[in-house]
C-alpha positions, 0 to 999 in steps of 0.5 A: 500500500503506498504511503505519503506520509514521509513526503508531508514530513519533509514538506513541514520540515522545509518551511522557514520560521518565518513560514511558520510565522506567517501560517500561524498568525493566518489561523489565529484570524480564520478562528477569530472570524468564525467565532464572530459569525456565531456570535453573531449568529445567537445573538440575533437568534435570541432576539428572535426567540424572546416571547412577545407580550401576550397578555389577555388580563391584568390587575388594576389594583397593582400600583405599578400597573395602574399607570399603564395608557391604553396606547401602551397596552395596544402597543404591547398587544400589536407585538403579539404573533398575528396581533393587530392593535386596530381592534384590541382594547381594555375593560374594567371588571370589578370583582366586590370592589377589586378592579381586573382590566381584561385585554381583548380584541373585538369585545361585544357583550359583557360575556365575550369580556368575561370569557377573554378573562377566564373570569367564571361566575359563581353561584350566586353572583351579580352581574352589572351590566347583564351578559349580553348588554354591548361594552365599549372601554368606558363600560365597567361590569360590576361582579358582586360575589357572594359572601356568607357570614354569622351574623349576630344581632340584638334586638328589643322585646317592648314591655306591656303594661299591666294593671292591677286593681287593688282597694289600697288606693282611693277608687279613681286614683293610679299609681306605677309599682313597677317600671317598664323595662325592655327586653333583649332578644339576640338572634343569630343569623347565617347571612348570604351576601352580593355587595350591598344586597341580601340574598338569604338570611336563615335564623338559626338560634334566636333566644331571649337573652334579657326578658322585658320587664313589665310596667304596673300599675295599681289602680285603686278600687278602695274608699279610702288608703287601707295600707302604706304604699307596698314595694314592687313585689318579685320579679316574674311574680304569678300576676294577680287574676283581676290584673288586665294587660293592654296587647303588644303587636300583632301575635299578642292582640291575636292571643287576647282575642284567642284566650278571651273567645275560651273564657279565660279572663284578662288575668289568665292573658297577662300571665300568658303574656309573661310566660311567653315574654320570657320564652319567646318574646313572642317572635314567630322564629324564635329558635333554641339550639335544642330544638325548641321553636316559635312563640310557645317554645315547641319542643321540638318546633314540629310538634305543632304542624298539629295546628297547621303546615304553617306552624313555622311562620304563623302566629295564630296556629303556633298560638293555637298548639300553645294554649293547647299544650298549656291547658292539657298540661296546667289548666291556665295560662297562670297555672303554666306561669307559675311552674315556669316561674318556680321552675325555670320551664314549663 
């Protein structure tokens, strides 16, 4: 096999130091314009791969981004791949008070906005504008999410006035024994809320944190002062029978009418009126962890579908069941009250 190894030996060998010079020096060059073009050439190719902006939404709540024109987000968005910024524009979407600008092109109604911001109604959720109402850059659509909370609140039982005849005092003259004082009724509430608007509110524990105190007053019946002026008596002490109660509102007037038309006398409506001021405070919803419900305090509050398939909103059947259930169990109204009073229930 023929070799031509020795011929480029003597070849190298026959060049001067100055060839050698010279050879050297060409190479150093040749690499040097080579390494430049690939420079070059990544330099310009990582121009061409950096993404261009292609944002679809932003926060306006941001401080940094509040100050951005609408010349520069259209800017911004003609760089984008086959973007133009002769259609694109912004609308303001503000969610329970938190402003979200959603970037778009050839925006219509309020839906086509909401589906360029991947923004999803929940349940519940107020819209303004409606859907398809028609937006132009100076519409802002209003979401009011909603939020549910406890809720506790305070609220007054008024007192009723009692008289009580009494032959201690002249006939014709009046005196105040007790002073009237109102009760406080608290009731807590899960409450479901849009903004500014209620969507629900469910009662789940309503109780009578303070009963009211009851105004009476003596009115004489006697020809002349018999005893020096007695001092208020117990409180929550049995009414005297001859004593009347003016009604309070609507559940209490449909009481007196009710205990009248079964020939109790006035007495036995005032001693009602005490034993469901304190359990109730005669509100319609009153409702007890334990089950207890309504006027009369059924326990549990199903017991008086007896009366009727409204016995949670109606006074008059929830009434109904609780003179029923008192004159089963204690005869009267004041029979009732008075185990309430040494008791605690009845």
């Amino acid at each position: 096999m023929p070799t031509h190894r020795r011929k480029h030996t003597e070849a190298l060998r026959a060049l001067t130091k100055r060839q050698w010079l010279r050879l050297g020096a060409g190479c150093v060059a040749l690499t040097m314009v080579v390494g430049a073009g690939f420079a070059s050439l990544g330099f310009y190719q990582n121009q061409d791969a950096t993404p261009h902006p292609a944002a679809t939404a932003y926060s306006a709540t941001q401080p940094e981004q509040q100050e951005v024109s609408r010349d520069s987000v259209r800017a911004a968005l003609s760089h984008r791949e086959g973007g133009s910024s002769a259609g694109t524009s912004y609308v303001t979407v503000q969610i329970n008070g938190a402003n979200k600008i959603v970037l778009g092109e050839h925006f219509t109604t309020v839906k086509s906005v909401l589906d360029a911001g991947n923004i999803v109604l929940e349940p519940g959720d107020q819209v303004t504008p409606s859907l398809e109402e028609k937006v132009t850059e100076s519409t802002v659509i209003k979401i009011d999410r909603s939020d549910s909370k406890i809720v506790t609140e305070n609220s007054t039982i008024p007192f009723n006035t009692i008289e009580e005849k009494t032959d201690s005092l002249p006939a014709g003259t009046k005196k105040v024994k007790t002073e009237g004082k109102e009760g406080v009724m608290e009731t807590t509430s899960l409450v479901t809320t849009a903004g500014s608007k209620n969507l629900s509110s469910n009662v789940f524990a309503s109780f009578v944190k303070e009963a009211p105190v009851n105004k009476v007053i003596q009115v004489g019946t006697g020809a002349v002062v018999t005893a020096t002026p007695g001092k208020n008596g117990p409180a929550g002490a049995p009414a005297p029978t001859n004593a009347t109660t003016a009604p309070v509102g609507e559940s209490q007037s449909i009481a007196h009418g009710i205990v009248l038309s079964r020939g109790m006398g006035e007495g036995e409506f005032t001693c009602l009126v005490q034993l469901w001021n304190k359990e109730s405070g005669w509100r319609t919803n009153a409702a007890n962890p334990s089950g207890a419900y309504g006027i009369p305090q059924a326990l549990p509050g199903s017991k008086m579908a007896s009366a009727g398939a409204d016995w949670q909103t109606n006074p008059t059947t929830q009434i109904t069941w609780g003179l029923g259930y008192i004159a089963g169990r204690y005869g009267t109204p004041c029979g009732a009250w008075s185990h309430s009073q040494a008791t605690g229930w009845y």
